[in-house]
KOLTOR-883166 format. One record per atom (N, C-alpha, C, O): residue number from 1; residue in one letter; atom name; x, y, z. Coordinates in steps of 0.02 Angstrom, whole numbers, plus 50000, padded with zeros to 5 digits. Atoms other than C-alpha are relative to their C-alpha. Example, Ala and Ser with C-alpha at 12.3 -4.5 7.8 and 13.67 -1.06 7.14 Angstrom:
2
  resi  resn  name     c1     c2     c3
     1     A     N  50045  49941  50000
     1     A    CA  50615  49775  50390
     1     A     C  50045  50060  50000
     1     A     O  50097  50059  50033
     2     S     N  49958  49941  49997
     2     S    CA  50684  49947  50357
     2     S     C  49961  50055  50037
     2     S     O  49986  50110  50045
This chain:
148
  resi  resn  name     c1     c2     c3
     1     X     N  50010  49946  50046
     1     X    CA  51659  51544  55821
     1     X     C  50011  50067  50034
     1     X     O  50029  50118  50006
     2     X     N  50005  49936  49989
     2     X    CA  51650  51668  55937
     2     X     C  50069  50036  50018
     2     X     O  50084  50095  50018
     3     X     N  49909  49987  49995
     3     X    CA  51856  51644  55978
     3     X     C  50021  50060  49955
     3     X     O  50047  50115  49965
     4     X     N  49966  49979  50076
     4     X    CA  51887  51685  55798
     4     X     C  49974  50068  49993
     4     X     O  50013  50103  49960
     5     X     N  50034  49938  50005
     5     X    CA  51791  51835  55800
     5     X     C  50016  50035  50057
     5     X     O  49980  50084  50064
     6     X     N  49984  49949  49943
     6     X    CA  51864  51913  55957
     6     X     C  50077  50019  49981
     6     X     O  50110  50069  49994
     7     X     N  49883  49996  50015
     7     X    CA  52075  51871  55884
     7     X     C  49993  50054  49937
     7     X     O  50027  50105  49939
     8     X     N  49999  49939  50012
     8     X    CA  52010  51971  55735
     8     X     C  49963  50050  49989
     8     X     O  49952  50077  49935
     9     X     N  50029  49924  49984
     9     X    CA  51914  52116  55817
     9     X     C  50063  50044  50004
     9     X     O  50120  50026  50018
    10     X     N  49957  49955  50009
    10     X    CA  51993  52274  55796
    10     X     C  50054  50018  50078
    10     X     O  50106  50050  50073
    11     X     N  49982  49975  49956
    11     X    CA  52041  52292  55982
    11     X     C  50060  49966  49996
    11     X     O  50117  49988  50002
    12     X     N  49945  50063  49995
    12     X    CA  52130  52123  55968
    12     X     C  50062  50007  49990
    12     X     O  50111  49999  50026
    13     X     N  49946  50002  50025
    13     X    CA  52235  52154  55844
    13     X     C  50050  50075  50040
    13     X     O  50107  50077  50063
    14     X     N  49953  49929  49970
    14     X    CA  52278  52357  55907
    14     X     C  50040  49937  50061
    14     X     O  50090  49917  50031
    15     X     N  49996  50001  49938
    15     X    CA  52320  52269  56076
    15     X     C  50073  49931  49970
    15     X     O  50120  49915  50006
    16     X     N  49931  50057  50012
    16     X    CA  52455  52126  55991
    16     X     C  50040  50074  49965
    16     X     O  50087  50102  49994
    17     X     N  49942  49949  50013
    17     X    CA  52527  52271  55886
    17     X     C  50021  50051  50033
    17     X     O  50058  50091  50004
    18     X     N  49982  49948  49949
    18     X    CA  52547  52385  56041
    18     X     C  50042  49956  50036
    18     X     O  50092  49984  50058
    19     X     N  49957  50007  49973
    19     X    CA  52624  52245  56123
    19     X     C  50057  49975  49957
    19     X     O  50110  49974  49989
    20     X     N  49950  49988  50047
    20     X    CA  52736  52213  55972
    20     X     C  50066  50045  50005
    20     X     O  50126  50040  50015
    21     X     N  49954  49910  50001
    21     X    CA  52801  52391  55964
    21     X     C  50029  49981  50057
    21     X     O  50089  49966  50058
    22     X     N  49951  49988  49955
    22     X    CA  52834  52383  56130
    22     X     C  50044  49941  50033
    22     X     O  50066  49947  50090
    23     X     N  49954  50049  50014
    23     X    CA  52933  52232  56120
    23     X     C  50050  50022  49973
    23     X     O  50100  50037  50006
    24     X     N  49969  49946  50057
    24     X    CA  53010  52314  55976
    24     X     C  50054  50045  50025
    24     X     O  50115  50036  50022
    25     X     N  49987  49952  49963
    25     X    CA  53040  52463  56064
    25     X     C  50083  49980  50047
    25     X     O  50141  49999  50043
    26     X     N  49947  50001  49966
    26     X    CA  53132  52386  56193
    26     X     C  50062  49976  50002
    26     X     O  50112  49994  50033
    27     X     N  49930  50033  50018
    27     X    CA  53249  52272  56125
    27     X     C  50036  50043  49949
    27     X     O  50098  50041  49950
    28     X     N  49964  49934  50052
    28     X    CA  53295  52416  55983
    28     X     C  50042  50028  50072
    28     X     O  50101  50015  50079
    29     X     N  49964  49945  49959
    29     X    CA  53335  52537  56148
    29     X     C  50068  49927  50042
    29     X     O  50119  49951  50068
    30     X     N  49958  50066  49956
    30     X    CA  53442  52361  56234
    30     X     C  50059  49982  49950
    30     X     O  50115  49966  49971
    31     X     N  49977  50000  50041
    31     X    CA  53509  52347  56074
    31     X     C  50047  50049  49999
    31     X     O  50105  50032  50014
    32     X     N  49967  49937  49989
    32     X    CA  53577  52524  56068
    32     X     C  50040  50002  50068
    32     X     O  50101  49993  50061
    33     X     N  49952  50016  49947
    33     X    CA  53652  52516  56230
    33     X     C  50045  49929  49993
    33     X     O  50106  49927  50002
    34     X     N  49935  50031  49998
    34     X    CA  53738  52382  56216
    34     X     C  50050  49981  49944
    34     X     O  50102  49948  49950
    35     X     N  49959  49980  50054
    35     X    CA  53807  52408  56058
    35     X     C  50036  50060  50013
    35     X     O  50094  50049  49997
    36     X     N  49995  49931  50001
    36     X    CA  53844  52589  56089
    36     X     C  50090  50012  50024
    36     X     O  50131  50057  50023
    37     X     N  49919  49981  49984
    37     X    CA  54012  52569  56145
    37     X     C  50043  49946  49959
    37     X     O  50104  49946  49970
    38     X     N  49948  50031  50061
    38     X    CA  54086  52447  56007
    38     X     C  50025  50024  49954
    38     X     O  50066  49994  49920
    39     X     N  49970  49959  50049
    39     X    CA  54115  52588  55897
    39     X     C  50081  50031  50008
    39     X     O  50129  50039  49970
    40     X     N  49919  49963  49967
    40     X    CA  54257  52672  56029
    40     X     C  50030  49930  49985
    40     X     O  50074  49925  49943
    41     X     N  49956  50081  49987
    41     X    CA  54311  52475  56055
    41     X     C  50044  50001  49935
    41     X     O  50105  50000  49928
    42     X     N  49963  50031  50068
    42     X    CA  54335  52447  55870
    42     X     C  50047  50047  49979
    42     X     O  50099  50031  49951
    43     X     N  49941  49924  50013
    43     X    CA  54424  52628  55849
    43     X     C  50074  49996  50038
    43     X     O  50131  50012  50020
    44     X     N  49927  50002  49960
    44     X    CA  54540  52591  55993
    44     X     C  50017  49963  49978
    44     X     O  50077  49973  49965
    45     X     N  49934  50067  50020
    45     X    CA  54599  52417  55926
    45     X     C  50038  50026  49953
    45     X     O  50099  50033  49960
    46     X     N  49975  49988  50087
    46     X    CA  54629  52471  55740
    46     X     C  50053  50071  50015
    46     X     O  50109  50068  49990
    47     X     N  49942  49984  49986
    47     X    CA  54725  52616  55806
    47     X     C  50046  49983  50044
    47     X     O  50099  50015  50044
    48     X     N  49949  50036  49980
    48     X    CA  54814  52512  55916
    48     X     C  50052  49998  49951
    48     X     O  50105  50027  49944
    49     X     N  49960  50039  50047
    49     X    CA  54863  52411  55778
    49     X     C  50043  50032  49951
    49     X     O  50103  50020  49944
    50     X     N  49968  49928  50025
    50     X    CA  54904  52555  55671
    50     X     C  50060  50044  50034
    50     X     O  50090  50078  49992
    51     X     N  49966  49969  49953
    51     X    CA  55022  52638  55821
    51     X     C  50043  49929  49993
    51     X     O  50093  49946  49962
    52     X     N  49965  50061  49996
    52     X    CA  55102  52466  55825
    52     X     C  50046  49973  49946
    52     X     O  50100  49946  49957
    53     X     N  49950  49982  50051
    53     X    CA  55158  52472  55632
    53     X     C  50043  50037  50004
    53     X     O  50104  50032  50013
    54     X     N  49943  49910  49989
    54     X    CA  55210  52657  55638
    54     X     C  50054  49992  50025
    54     X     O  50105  50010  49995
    55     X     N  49937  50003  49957
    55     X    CA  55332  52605  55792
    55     X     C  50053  49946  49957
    55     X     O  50114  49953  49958
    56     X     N  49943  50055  50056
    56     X    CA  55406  52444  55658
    56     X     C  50027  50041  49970
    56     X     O  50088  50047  49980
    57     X     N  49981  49951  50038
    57     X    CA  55419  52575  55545
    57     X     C  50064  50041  50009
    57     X     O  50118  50050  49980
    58     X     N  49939  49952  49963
    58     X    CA  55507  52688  55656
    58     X     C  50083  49947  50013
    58     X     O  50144  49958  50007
    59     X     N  49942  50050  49989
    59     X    CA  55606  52525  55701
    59     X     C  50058  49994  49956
    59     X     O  50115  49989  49977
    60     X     N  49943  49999  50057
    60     X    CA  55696  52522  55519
    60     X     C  50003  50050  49961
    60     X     O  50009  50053  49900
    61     X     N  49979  49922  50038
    61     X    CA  55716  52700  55492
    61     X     C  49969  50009  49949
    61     X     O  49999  50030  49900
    62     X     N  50054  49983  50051
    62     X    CA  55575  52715  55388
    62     X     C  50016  50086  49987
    62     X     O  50018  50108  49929
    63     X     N  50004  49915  50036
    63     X    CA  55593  52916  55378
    63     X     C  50089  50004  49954
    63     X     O  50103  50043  49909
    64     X     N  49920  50016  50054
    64     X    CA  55785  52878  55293
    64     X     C  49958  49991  49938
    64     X     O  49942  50027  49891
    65     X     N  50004  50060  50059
    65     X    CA  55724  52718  55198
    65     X     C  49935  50012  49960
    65     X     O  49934  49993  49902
    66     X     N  50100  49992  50011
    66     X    CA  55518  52763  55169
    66     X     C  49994  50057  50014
    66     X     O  49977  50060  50073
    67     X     N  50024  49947  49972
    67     X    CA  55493  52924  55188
    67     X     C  49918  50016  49963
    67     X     O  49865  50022  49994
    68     X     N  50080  49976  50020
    68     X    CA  55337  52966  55092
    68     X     C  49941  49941  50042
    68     X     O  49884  49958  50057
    69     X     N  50047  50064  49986
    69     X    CA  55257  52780  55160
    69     X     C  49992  50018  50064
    69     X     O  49943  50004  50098
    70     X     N  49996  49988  49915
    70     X    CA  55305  52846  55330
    70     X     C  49966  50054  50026
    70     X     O  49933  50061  50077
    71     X     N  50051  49938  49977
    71     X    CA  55235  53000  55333
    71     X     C  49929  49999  49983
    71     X     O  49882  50027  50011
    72     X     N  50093  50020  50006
    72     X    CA  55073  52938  55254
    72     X     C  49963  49974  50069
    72     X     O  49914  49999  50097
    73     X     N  50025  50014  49957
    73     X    CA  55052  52831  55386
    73     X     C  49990  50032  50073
    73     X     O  49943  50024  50113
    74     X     N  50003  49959  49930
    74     X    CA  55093  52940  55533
    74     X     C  49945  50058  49988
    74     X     O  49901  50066  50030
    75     X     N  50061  49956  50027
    75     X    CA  54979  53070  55455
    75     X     C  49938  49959  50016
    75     X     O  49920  49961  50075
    76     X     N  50018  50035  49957
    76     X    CA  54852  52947  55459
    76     X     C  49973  49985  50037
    76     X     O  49911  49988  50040
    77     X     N  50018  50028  49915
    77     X    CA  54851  52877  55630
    77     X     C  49985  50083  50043
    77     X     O  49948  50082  50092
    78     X     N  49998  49961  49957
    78     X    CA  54863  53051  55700
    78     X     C  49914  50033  49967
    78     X     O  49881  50051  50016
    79     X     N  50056  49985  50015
    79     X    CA  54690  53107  55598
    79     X     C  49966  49955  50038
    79     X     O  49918  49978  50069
    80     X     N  50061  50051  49967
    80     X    CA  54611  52942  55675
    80     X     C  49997  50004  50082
    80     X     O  49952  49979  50115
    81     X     N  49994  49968  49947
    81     X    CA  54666  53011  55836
    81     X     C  49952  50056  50000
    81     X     O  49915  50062  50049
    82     X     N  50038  49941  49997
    82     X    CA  54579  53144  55818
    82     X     C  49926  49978  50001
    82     X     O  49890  49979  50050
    83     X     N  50064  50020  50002
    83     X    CA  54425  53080  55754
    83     X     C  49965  49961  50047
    83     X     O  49904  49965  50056
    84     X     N  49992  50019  49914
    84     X    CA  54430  52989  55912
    84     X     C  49972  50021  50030
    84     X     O  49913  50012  50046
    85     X     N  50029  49938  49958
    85     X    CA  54418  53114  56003
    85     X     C  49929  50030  49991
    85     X     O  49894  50036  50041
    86     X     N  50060  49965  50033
    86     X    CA  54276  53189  55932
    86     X     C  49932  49960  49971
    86     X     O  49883  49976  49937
    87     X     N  50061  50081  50007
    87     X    CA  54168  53012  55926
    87     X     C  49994  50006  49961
    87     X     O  49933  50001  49956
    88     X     N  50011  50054  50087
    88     X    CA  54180  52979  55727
    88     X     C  50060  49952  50038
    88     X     O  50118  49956  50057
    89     X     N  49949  50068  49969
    89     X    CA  54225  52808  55792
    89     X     C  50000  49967  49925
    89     X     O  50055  49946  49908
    90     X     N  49984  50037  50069
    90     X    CA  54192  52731  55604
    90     X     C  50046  50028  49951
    90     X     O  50079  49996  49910
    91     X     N  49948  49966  50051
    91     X    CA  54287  52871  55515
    91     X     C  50059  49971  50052
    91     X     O  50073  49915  50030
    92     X     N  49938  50009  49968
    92     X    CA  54437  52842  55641
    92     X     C  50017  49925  49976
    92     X     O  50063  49913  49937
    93     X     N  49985  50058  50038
    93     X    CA  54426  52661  55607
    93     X     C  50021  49986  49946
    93     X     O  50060  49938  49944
    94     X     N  49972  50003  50058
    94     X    CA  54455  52684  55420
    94     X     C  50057  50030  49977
    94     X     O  50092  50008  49932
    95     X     N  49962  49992  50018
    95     X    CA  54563  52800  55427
    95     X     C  50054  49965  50048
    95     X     O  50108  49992  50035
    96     X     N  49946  50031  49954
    96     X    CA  54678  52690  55566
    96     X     C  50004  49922  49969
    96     X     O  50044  49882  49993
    97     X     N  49961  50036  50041
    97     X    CA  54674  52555  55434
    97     X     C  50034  50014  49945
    97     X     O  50073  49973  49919
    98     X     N  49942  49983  50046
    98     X    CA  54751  52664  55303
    98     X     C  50063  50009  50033
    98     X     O  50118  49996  50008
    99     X     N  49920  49990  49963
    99     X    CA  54885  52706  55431
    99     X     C  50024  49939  49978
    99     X     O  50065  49939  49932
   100     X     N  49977  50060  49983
   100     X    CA  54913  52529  55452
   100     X     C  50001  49968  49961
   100     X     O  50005  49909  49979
   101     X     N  49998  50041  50054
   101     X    CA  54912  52469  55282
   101     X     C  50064  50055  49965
   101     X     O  50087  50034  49913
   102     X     N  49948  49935  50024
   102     X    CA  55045  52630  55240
   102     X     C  50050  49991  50037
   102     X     O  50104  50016  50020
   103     X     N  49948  50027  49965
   103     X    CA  55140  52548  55386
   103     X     C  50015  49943  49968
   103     X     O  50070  49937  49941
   104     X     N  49973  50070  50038
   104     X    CA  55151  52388  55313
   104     X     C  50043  50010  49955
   104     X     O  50101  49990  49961
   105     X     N  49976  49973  50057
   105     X    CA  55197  52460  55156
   105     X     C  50065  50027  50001
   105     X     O  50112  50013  49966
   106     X     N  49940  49982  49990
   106     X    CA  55317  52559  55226
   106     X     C  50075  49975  50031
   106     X     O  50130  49998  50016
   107     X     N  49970  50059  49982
   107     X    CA  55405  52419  55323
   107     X     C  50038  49964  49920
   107     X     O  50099  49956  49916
   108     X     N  49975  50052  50052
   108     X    CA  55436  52318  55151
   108     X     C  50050  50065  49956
   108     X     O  50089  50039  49916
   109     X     N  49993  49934  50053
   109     X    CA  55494  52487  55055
   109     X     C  50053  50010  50045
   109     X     O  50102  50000  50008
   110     X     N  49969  49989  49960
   110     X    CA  55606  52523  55209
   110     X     C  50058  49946  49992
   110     X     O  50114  49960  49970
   111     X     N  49964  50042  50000
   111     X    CA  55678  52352  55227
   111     X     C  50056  49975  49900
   111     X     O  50103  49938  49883
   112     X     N  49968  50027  50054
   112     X    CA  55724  52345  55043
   112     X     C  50043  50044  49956
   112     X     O  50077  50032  49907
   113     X     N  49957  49940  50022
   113     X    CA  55794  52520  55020
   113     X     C  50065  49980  50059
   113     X     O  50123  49993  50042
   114     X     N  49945  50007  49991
   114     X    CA  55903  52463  55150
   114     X     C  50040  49959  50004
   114     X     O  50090  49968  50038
   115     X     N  49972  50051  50024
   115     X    CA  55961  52315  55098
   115     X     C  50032  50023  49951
   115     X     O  50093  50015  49950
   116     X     N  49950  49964  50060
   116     X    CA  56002  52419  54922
   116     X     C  50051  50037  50022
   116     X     O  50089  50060  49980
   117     X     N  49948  49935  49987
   117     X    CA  56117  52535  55028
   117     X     C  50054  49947  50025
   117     X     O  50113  49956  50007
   118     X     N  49938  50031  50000
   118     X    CA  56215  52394  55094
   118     X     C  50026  49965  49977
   118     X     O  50078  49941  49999
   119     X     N  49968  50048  50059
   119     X    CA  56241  52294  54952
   119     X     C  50026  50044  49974
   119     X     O  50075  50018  49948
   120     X     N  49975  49966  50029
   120     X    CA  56293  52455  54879
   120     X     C  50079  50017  50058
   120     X     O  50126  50031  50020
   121     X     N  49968  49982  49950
   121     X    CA  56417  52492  55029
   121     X     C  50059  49926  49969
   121     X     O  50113  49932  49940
   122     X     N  49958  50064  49990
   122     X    CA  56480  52288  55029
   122     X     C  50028  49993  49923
   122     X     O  50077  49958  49911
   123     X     N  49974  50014  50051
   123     X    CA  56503  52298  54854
   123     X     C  50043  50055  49947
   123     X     O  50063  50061  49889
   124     X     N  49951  49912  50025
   124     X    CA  56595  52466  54820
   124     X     C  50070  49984  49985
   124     X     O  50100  49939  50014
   125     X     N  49954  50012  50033
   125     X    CA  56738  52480  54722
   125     X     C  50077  50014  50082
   125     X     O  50065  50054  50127
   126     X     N  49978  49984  49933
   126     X    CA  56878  52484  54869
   126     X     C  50033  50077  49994
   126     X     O  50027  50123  50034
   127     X     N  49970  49913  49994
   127     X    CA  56977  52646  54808
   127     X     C  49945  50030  49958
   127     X     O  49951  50032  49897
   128     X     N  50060  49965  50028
   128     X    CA  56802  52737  54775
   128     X     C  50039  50087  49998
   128     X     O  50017  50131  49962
   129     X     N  49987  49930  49997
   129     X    CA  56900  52902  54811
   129     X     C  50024  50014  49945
   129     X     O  50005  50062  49912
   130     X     N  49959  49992  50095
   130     X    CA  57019  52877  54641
   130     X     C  49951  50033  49950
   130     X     O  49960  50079  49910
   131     X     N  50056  50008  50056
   131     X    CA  56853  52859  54550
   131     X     C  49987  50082  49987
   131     X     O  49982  50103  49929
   132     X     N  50053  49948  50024
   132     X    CA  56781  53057  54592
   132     X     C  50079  50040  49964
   132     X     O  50068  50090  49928
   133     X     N  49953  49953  50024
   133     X    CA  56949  53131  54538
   133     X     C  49993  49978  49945
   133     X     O  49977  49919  49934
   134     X     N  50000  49987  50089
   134     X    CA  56959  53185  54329
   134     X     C  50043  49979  49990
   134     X     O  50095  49993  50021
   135     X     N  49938  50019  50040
   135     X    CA  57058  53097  54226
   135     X     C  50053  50036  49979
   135     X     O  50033  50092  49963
   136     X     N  49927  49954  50003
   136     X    CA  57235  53173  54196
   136     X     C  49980  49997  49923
   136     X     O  49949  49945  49910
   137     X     N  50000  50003  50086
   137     X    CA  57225  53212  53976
   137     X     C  50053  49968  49998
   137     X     O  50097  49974  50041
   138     X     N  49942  50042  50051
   138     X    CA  57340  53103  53877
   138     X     C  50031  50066  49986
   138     X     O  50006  50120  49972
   139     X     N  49928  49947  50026
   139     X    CA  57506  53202  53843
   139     X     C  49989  49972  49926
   139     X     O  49961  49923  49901
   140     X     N  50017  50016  50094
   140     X    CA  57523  53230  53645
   140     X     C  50078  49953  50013
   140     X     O  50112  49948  50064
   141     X     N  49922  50047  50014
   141     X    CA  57687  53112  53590
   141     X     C  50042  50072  49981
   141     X     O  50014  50125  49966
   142     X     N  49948  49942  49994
   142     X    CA  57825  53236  53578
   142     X     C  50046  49984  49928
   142     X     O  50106  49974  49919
   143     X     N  49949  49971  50080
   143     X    CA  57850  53250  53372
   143     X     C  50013  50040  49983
   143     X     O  49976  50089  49991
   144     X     N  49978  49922  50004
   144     X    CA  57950  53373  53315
   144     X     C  50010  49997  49924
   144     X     O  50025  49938  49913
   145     X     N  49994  50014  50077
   145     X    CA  57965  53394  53101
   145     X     C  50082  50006  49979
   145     X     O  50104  49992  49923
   146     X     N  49925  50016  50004
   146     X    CA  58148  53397  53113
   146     X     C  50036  49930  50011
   146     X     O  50090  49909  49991
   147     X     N  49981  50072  49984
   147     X    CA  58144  53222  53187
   147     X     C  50048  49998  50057
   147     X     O  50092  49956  50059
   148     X     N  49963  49993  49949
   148     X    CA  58221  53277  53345
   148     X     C  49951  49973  50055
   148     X     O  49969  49971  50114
């Protein structure tokens, strides 16, 4: 009886929830450190990955073939650069998957504008030059009311 009456005296309990807390305490601060740098981690991959489109991009003349998709994305990656810099590691992250979803984008938009230019090329009329010159007018027939 007298156990039970000492686990809950008031000291008892203060003295488990003090060592609680500081249980608590310490694995929160262990926590924080070693988390504390997965934010840069995850910022650097995703703009990796993002820098890694952009250059595909660049690969099939995306600013010709894609230009608006291309400049989205380079826009972009260069904000998540920034934000970088300036430790918004979660904003950088989001915005270095819009890059990289504006690369993708721009890749398929690229590849299929220029596929239209050389089917237009392979399939061109061969004397395309005839075509821009104006038609000559039809001559009138040469009646005369005399019948000459």
């Amino acid at each position: 009886m007298k156990s039970l009456a000492r686990l809950t005296s008031p000291c008892a309990t203060s003295r488990t929830a003090r060592l609680t807390a500081g249980w608590l305490a310490g694995l929160s601060l262990l926590a924080s450190l070693g988390l504390g740098g997965c934010g840069s981690v995850t910022a650097s991959s995703s703009i990796s990955d993002a820098r890694h489109a952009v250059d595909e991009v660049n690969a099939h003349d995306g600013d010709k073939y894609a230009p608006y998709e291309t400049t989205r994305a380079t826009v972009y990656l260069q904000k998540a650069k920034k934000l970088q810099g300036e430790g918004m590691y979660e904003q950088a992250t989001e915005y270095a998957r819009i890059s990289q979803t504006a690369a993708e984008k721009a890749v398929d938009v690229a590849r299929l504008n220029e596929d239209r230019e050389k089917r237009r090329q392979k399939f061109a009329p061969k004397d395309a030059g005839t075509r821009d010159r104006p038609a000559e007018p039809p001559k009138a027939p040469s009646f005369t009311p005399s019948g000459g």
